[in-house]
N, C-alpha and C positions, 0 to 999 in steps of 0.2 A: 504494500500500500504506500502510494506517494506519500509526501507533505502535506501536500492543497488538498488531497481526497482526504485523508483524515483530519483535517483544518480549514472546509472549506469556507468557514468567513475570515479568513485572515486576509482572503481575495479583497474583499470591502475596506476601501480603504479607508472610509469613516471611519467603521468599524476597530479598523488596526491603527490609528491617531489615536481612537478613544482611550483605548487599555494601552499604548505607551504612557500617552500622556499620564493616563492616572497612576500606572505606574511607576515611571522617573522619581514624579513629584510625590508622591508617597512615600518614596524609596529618602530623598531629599530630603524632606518634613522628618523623617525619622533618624537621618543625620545632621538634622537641628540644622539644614541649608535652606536660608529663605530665597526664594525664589515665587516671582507669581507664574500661577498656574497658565496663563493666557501667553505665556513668557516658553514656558515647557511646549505650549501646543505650539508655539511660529515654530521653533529646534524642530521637533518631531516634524512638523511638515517637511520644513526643507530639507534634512536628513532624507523621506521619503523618497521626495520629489527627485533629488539627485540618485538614491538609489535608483528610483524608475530611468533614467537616464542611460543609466551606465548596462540596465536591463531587467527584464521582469523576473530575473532569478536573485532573492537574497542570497541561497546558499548554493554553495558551488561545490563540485565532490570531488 
């Protein structure tokens, strides 16, 4: 079984912004690093964005 067939909403890319973002910055908040959250969601976009760039595969084998 792939990746994507066993994770197929990671495709969504709303979806995969959402749970980084909450992630980072919870991760962040619990190393007492303030940071605003609207601040986490621009990073995770553009991070996205340019991986879409370079190609629709994150992981390479």
């Amino acid at each position: 079984m792939k990746f994507y067939e066993k994770y197929p909403q990671l495709k969504d890319r709303t979806f995969l912004t959402k749970v980084l973002t909450d992630t980072i910055y919870s991760t962040m908040a619990l190393e007492d690093q303030t940071i605003e959250e609207t601040r986490v969601e621009e990073l995770v976009k553009t991070l996205l964005h340019d991986a879409e760039l370079k190609g629709p595969q994150f992981f390479s084998n």
